[in-house]
DSSP file (Angstrom, degrees, kcal/mol; ACC not computed):
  #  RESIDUE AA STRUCTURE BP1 BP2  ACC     N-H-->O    O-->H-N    N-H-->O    O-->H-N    TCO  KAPPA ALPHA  PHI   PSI    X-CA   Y-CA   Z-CA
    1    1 A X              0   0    0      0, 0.0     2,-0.3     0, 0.0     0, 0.0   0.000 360.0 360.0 360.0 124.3    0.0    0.0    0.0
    2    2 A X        -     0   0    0     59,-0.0    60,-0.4    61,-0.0    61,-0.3  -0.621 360.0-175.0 -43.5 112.3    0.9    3.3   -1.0
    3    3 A X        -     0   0    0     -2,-0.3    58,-0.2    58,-0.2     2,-0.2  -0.904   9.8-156.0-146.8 136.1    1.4    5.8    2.4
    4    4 A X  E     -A   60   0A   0     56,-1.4    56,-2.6    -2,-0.3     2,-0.2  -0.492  15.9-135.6 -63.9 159.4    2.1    9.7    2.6
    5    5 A X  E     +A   59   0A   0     54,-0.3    86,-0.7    -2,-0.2     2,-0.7  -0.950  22.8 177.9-150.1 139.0    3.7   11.2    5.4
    6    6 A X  E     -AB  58  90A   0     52,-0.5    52,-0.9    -2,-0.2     2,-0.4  -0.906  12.3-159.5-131.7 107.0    2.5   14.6    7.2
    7    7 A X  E     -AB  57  89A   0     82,-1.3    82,-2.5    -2,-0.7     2,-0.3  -0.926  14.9-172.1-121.7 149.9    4.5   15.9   10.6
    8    8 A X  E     -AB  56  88A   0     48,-0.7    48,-3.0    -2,-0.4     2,-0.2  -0.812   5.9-158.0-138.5 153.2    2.2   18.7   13.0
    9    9 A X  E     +A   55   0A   0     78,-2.0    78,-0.4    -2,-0.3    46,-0.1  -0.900  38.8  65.0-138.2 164.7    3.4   20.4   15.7
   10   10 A X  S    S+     0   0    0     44,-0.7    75,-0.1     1,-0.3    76,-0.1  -0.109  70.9  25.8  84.8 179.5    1.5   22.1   18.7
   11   11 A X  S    S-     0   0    0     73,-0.4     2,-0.6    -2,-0.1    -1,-0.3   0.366 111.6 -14.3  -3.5-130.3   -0.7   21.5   21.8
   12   12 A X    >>  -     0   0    0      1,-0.2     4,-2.2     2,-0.1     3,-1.2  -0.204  53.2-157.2 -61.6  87.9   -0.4   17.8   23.6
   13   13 A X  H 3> S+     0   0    0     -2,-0.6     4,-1.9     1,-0.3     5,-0.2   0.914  95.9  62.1 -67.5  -8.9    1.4   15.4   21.4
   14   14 A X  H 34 S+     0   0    0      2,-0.2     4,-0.5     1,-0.2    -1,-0.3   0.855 109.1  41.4 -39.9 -45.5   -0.3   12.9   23.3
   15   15 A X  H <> S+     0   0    0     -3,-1.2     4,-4.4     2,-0.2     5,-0.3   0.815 112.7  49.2 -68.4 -49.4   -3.4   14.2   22.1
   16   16 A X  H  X S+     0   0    0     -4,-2.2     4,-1.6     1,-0.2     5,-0.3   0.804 110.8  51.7 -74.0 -10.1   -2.6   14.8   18.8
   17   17 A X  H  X S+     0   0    0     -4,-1.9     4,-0.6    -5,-0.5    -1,-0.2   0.774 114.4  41.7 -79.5 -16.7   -1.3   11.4   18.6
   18   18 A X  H  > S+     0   0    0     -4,-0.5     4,-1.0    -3,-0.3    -2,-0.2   0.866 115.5  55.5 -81.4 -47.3   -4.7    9.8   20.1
   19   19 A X  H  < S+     0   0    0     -4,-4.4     3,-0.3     1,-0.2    -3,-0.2   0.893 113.4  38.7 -78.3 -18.3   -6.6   12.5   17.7
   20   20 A X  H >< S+     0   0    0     -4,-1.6     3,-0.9    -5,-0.3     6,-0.2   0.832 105.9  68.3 -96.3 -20.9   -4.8   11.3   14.4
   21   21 A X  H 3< S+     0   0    0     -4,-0.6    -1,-0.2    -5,-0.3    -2,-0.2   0.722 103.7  40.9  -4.2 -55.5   -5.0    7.9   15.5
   22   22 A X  T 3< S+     0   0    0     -4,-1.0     2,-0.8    -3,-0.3    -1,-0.2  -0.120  90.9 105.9-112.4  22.0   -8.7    7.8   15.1
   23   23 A X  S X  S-     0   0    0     -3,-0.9     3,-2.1     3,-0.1     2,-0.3  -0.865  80.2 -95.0-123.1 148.9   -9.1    9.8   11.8
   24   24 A X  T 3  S+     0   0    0     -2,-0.8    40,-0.1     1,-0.2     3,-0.1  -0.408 104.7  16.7 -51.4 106.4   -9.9    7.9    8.6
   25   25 A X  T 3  S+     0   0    0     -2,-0.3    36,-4.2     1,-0.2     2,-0.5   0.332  80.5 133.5 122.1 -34.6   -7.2    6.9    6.6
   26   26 A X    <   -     0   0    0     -3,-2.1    34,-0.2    -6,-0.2    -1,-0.2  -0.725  32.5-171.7-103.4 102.6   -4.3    7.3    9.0
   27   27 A X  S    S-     0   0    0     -2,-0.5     2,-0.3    32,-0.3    -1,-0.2   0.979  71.3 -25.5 -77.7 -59.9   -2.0    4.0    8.7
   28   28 A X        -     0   0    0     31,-0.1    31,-3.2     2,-0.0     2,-0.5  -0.991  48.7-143.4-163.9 162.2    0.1    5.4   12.1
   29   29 A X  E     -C   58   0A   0     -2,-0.3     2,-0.6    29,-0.2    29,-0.2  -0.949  15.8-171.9-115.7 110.7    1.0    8.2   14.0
   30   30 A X  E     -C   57   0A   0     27,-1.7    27,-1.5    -2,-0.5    25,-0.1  -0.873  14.7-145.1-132.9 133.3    4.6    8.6   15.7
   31   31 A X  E     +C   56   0A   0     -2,-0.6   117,-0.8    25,-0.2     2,-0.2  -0.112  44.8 119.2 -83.6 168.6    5.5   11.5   18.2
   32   32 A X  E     -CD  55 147A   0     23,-1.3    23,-3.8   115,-0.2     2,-0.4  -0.941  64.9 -62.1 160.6-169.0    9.5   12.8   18.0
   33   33 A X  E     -CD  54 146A   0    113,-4.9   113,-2.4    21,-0.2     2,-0.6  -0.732  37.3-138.8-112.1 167.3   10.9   16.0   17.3
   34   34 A X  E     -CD  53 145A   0     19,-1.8    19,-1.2    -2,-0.4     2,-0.4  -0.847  12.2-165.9-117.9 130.9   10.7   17.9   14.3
   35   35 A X  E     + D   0 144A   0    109,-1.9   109,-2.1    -2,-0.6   108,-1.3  -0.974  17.8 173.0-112.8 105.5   13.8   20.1   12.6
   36   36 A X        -     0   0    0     14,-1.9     3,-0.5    -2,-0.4   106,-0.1  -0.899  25.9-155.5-145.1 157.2   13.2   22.7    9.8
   37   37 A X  S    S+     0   0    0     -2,-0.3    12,-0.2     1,-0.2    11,-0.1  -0.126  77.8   8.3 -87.7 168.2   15.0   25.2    8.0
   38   38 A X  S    S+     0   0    0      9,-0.3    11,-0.2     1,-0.1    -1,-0.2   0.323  70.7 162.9  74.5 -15.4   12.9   28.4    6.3
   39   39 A X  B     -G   48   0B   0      9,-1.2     9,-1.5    -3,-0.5     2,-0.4   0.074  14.9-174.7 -80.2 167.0    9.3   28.0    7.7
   40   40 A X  B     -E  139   0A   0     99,-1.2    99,-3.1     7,-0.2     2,-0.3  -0.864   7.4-163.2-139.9 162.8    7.7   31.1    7.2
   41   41 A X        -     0   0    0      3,-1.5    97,-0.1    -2,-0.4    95,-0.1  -0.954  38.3-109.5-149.7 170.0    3.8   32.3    8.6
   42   42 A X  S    S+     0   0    0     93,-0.4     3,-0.3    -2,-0.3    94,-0.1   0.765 114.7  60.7 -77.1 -32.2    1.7   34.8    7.8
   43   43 A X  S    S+     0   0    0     92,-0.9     2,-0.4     1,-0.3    -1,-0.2   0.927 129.6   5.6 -54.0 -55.7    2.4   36.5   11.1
   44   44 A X  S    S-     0   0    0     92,-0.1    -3,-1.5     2,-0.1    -1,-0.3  -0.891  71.0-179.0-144.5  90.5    6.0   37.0   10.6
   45   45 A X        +     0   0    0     -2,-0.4     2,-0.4    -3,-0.3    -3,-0.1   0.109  52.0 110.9 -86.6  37.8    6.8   35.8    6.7
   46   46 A X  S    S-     0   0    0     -5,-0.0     2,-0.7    -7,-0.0    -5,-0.2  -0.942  85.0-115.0-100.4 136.7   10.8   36.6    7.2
   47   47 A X        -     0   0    0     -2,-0.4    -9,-0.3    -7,-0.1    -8,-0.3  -0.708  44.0-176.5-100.3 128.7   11.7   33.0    7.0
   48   48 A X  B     -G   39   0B   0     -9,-1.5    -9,-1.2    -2,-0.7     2,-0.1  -0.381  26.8-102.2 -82.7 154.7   13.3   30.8   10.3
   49   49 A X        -     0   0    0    -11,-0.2     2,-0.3   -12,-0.2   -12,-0.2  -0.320  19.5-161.0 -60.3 166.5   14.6   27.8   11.7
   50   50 A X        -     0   0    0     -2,-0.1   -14,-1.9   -16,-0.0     2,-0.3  -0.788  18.4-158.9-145.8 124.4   12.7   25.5   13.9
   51   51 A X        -     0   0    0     -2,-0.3   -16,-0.2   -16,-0.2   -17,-0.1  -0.945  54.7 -32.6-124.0 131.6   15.0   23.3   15.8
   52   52 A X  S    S+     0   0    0     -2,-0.3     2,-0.2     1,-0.1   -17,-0.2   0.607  82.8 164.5  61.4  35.7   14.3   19.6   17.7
   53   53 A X  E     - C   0  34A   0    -19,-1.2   -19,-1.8     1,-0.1     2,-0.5  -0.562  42.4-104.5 -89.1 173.5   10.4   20.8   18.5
   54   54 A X  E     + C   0  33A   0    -21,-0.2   -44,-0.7    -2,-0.2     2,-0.3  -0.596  61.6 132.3 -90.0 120.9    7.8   18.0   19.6
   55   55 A X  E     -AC   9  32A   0    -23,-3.8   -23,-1.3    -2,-0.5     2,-0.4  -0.780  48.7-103.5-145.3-164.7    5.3   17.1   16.9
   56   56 A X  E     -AC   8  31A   0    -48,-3.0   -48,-0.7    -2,-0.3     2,-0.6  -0.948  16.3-139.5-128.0 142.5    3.8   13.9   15.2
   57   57 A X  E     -AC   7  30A   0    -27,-1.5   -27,-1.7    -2,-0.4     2,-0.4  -0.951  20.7-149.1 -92.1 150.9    4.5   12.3   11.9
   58   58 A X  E     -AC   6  29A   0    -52,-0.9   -52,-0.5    -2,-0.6   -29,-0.2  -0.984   8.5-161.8-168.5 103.9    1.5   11.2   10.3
   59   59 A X  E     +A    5   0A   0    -31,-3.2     2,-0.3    -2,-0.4   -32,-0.3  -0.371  31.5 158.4 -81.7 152.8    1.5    8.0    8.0
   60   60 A X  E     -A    4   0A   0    -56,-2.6   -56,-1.4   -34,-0.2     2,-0.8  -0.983  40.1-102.7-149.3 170.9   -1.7    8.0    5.6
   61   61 A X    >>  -     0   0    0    -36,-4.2     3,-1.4    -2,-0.3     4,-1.1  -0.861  19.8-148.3 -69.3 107.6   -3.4    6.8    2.5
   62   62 A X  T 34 S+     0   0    0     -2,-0.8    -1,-0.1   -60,-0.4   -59,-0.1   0.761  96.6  49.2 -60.5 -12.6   -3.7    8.8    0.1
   63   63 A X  T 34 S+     0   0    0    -61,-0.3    -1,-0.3     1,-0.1     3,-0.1   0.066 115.7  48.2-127.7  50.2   -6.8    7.7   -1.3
   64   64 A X  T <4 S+     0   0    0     -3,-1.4     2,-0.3     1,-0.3    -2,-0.2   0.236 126.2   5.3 -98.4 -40.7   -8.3    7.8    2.2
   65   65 A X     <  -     0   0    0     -4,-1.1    -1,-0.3   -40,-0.2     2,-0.3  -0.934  62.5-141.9-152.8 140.3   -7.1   11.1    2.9
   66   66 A X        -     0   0    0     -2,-0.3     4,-0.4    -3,-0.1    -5,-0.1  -0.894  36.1-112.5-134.6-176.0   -5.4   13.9    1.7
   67   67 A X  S    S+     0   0    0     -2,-0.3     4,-0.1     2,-0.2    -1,-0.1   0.584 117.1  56.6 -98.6 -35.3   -3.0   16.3    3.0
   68   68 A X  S >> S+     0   0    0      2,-0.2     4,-2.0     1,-0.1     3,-2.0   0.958 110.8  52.7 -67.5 -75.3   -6.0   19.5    2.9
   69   69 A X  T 34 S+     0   0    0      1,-0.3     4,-0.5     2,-0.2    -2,-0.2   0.466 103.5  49.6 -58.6 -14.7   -8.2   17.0    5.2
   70   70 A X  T 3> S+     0   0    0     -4,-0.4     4,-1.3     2,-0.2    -1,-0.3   0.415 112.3  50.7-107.0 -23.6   -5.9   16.4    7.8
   71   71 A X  H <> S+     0   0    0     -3,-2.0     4,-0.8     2,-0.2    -2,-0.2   0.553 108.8  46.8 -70.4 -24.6   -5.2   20.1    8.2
   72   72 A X  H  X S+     0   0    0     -4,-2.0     4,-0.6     2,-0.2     3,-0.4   0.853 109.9  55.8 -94.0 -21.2   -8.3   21.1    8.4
   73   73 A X  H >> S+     0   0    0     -4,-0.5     3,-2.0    -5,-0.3     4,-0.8   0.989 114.3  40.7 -49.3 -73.0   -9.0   18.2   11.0
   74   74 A X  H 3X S+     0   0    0     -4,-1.3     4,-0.8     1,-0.3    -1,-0.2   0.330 111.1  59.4 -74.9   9.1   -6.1   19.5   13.2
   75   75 A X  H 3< S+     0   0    0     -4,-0.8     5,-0.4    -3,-0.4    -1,-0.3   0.398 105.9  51.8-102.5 -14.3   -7.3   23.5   12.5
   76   76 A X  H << S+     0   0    0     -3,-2.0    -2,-0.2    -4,-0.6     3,-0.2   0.733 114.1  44.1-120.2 -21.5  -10.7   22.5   14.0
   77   77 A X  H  < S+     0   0    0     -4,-0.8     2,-0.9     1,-0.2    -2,-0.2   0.813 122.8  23.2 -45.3 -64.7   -8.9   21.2   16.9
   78   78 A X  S  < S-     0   0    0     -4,-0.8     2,-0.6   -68,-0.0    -1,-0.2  -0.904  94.1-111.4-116.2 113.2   -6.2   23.7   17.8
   79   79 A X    >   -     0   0    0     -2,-0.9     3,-0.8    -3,-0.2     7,-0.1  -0.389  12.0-153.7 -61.2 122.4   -6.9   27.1   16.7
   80   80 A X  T 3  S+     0   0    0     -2,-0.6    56,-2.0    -5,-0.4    57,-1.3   0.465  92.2  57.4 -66.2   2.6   -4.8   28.2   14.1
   81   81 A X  T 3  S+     0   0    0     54,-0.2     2,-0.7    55,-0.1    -1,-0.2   0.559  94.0  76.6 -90.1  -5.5   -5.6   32.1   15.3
   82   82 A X  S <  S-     0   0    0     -3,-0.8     4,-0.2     2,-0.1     2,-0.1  -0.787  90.9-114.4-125.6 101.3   -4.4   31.5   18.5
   83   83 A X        +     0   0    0     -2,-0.7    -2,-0.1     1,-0.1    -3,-0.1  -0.095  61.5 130.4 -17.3  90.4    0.0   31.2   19.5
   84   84 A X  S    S-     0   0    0     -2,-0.1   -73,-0.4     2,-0.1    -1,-0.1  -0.202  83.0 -94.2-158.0  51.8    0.5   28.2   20.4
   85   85 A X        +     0   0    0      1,-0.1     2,-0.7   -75,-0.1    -2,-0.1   0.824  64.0 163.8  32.1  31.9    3.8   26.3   18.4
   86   86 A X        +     0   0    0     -4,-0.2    52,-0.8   -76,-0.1   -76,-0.2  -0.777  12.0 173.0 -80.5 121.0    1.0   25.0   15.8
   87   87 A X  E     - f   0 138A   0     -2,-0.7   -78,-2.0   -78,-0.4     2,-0.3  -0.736  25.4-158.1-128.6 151.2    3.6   23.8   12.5
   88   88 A X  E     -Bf   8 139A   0     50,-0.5    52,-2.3   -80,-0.2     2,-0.4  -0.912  21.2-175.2-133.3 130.5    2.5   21.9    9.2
   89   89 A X  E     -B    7   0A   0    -82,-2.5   -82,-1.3    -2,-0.3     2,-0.4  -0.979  10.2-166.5-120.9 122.6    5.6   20.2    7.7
   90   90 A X  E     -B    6   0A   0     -2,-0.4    52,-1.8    50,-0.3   -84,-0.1  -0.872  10.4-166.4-132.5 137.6    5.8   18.4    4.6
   91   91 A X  S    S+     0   0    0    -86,-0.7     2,-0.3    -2,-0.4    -1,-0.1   0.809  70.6  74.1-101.9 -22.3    8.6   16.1    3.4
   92   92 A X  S    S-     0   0    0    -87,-0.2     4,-0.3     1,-0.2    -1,-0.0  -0.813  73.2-141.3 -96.1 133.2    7.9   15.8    0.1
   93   93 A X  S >  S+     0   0    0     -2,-0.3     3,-2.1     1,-0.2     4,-0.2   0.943 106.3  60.8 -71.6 -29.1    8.4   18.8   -2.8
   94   94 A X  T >> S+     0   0    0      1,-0.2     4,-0.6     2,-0.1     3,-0.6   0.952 102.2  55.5 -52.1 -52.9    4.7   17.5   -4.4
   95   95 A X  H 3> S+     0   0    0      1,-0.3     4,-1.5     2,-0.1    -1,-0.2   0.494  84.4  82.2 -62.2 -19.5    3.2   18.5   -1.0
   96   96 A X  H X> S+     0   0    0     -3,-2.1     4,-2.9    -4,-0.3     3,-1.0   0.952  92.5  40.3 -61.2 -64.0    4.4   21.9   -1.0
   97   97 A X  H <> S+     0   0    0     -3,-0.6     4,-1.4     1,-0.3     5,-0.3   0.794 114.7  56.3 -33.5 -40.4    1.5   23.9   -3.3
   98   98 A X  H 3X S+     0   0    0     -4,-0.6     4,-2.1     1,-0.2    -1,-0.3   0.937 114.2  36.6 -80.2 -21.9   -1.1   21.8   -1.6
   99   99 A X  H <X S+     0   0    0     -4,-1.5     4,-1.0    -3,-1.0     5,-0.3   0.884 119.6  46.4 -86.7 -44.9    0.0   23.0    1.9
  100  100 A X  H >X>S+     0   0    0     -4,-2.9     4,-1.8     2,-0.2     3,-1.6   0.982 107.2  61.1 -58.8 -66.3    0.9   27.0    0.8
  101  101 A X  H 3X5S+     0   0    0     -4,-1.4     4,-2.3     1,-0.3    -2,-0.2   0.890 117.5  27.2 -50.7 -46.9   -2.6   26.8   -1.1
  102  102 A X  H 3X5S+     0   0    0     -4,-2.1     4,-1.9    -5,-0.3    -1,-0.3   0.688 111.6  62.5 -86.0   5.5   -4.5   26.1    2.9
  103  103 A X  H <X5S+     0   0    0     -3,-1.6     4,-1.4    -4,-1.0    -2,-0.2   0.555 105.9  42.2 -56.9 -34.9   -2.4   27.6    4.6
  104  104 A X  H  X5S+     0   0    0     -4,-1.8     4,-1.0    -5,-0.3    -2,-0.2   0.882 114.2  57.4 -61.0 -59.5   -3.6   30.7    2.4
  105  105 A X  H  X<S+     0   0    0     -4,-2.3     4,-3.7    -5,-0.5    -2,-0.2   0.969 110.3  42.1 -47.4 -59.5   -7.1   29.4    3.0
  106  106 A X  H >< S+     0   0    0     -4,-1.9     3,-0.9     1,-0.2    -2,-0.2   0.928 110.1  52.1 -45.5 -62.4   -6.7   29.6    6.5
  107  107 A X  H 3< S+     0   0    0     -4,-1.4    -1,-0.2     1,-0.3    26,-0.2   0.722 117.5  42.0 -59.2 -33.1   -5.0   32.7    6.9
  108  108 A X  H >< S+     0   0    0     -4,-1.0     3,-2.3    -5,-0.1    -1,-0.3   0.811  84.7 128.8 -93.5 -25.2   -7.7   34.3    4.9
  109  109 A X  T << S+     0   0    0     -4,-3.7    24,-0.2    -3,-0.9    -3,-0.1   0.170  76.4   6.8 -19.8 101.6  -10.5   32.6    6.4
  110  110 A X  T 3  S+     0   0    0      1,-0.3    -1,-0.2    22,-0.0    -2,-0.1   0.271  89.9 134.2 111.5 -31.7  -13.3   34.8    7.6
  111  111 A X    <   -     0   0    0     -3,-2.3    -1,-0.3    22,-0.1    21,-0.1  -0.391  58.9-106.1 -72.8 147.2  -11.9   38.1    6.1
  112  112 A X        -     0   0    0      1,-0.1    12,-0.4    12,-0.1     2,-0.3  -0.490  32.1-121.3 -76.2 141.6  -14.5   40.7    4.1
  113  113 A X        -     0   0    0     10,-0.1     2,-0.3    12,-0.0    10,-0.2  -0.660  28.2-148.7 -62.4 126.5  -14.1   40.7    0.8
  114  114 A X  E     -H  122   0C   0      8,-4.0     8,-0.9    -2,-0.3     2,-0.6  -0.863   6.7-134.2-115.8 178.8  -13.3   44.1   -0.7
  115  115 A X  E     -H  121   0C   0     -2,-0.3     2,-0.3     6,-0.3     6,-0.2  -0.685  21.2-163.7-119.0 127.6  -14.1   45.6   -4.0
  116  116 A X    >   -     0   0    0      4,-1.0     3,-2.7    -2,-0.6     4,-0.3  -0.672  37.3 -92.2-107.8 159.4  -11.3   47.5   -6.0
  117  117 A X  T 3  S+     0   0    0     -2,-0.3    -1,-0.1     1,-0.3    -2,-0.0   0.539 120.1  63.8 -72.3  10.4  -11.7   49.8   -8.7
  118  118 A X  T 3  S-     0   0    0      2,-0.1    -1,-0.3     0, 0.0     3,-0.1  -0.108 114.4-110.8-119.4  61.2  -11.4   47.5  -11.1
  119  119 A X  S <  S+     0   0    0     -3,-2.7     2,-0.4     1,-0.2    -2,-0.1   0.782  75.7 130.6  26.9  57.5  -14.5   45.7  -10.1
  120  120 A X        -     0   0    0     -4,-0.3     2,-2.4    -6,-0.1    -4,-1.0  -0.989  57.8-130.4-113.9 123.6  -12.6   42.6   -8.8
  121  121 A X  E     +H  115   0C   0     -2,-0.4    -6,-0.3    -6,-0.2     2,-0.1  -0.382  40.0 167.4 -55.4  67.9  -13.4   41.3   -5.2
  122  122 A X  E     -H  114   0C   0     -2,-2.4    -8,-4.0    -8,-0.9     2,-0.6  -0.641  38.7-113.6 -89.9 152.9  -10.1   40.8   -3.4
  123  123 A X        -     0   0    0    -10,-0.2     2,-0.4    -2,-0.1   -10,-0.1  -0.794  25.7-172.3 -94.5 139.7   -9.2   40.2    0.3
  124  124 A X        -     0   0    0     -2,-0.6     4,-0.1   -12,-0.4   -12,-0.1  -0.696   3.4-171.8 -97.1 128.9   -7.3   43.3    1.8
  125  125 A X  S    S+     0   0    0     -2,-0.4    -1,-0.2     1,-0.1     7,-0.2   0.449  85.6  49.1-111.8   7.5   -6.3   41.9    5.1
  126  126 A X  S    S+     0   0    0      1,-0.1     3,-0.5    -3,-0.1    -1,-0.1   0.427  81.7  92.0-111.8  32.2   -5.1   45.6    6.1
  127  127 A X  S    S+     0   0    0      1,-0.3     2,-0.3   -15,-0.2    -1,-0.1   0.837 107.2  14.4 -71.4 -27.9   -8.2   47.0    5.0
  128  128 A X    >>  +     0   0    0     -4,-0.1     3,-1.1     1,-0.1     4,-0.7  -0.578  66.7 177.9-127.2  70.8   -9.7   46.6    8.9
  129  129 A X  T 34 S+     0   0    0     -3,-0.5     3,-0.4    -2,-0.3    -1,-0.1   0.803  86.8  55.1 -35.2 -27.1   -6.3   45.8   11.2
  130  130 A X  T 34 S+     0   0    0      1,-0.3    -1,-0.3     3,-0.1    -2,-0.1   0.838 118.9  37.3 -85.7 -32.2   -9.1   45.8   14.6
  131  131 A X  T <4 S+     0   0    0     -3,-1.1    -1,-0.3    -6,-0.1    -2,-0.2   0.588  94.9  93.4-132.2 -19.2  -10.9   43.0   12.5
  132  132 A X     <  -     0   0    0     -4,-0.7     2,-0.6    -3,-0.4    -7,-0.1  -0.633  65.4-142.6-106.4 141.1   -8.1   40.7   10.6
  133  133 A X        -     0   0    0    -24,-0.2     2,-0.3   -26,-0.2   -22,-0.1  -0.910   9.6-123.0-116.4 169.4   -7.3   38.0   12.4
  134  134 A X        -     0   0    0     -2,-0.6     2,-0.8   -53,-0.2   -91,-0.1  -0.674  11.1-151.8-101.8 108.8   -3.5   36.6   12.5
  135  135 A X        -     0   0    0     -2,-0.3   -92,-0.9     1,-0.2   -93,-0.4  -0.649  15.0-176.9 -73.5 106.2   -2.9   32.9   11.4
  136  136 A X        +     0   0    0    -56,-2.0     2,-0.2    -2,-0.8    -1,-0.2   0.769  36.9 129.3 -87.8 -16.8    0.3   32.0   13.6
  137  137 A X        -     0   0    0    -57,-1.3   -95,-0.3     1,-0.1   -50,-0.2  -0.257  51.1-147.6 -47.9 105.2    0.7   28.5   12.0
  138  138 A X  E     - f   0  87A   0    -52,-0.8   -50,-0.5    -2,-0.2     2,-0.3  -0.247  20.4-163.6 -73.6 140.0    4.5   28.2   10.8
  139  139 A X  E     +Ef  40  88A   0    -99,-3.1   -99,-1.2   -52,-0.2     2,-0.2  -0.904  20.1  86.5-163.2 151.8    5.0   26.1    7.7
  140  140 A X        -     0   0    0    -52,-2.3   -50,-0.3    -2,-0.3  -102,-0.1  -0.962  56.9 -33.3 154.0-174.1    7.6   24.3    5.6
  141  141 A X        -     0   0    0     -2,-0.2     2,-0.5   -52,-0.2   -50,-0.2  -0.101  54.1-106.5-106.2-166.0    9.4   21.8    4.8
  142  142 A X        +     0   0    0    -52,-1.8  -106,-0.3     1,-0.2    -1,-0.2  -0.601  24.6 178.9-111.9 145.5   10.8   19.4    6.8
  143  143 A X        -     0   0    0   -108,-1.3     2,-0.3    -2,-0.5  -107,-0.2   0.743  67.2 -25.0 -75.9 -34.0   14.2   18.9    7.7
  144  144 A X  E     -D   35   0A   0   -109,-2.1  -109,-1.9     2,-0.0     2,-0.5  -0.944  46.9-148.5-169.7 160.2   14.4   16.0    9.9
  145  145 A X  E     -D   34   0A   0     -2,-0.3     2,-0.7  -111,-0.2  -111,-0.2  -0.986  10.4-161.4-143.8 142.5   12.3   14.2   12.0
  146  146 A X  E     -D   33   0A   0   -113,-2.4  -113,-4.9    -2,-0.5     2,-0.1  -0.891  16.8-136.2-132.6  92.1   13.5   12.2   15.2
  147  147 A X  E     -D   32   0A   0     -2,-0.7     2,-0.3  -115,-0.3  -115,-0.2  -0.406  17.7-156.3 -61.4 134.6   11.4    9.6   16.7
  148  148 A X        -     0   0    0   -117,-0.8     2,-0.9    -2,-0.1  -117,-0.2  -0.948   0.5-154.4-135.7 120.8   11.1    9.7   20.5
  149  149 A X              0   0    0     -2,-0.3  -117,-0.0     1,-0.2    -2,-0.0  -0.781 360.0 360.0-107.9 122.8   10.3    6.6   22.7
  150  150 A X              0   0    0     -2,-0.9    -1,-0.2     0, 0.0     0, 0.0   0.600 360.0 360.0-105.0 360.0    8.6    6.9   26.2
């Protein structure tokens, strides 16, 4: 069987190893730390390191699952507005577009459309600073990943 591979970072990894566990698709889940160079966010796009933080890798099917469903599982879990070391990593270059392209989604989620003068609908997210809200979820790809046994 073909399997993709998916590493998350933030809140419990106990919990996020129990909650991706259970999700449709998901061949195995194994906590460790996570190493990568660049990741960049919407918060702060100058891009950083992330060194030897605690995440999960996350084995799946792809044609159980995709890469879009499994984010938006763990977005509906841990808010992605909210500081909290939440990371999307991807190991594979294919994987990159589909992760920039929600990662986009997210980050734009929720914001009014506005209308420009050449009657195209865009979102401004500094048309209302009091109103936009700030996606902290770091992402990119990953440098290494280091399985950790308790």
């Amino acid at each position: 069987m073909y399997t993709k591979k998916i590493y998350f970072s933030g809140g419990d990894f106990n919990e996020l190893k129990k909650f991706f566990a259970n999700l449709k698709g998901v061949v195995n889940v194994t906590f460790g730390t996570i190493s990568s160079s660049n990741v960049t966010s919407y918060v702060d796009p100058t891009p950083r390191d992330v060194e030897n933080i605690f995440g999960v890798e996350v084995e799946f099917n792809p044609k159980k699952n995709d890469i879009s469903t499994l984010m938006d599982e763990l977005f509906a879990a841990i808010n992605p507005y909210v500081e909290n070391n939440l990371g999307v990593y991807y190991a594979m270059s294919e994987d990159a577009p589909q992760v920039e392209l929600h990662m986009n989604f997210v980050a734009n989620r929720g914001k009014e459309s506005v209308g420009s003068n050449a009657e195209l609908t865009i979102n401004d997210p500094n048309s209302n600073p009091k109103r936009a809200r700030k996606c902290y979820v770091v992402f990119g790809r990953l440098k290494s990943f280091t399985e950790k046994i308790f």
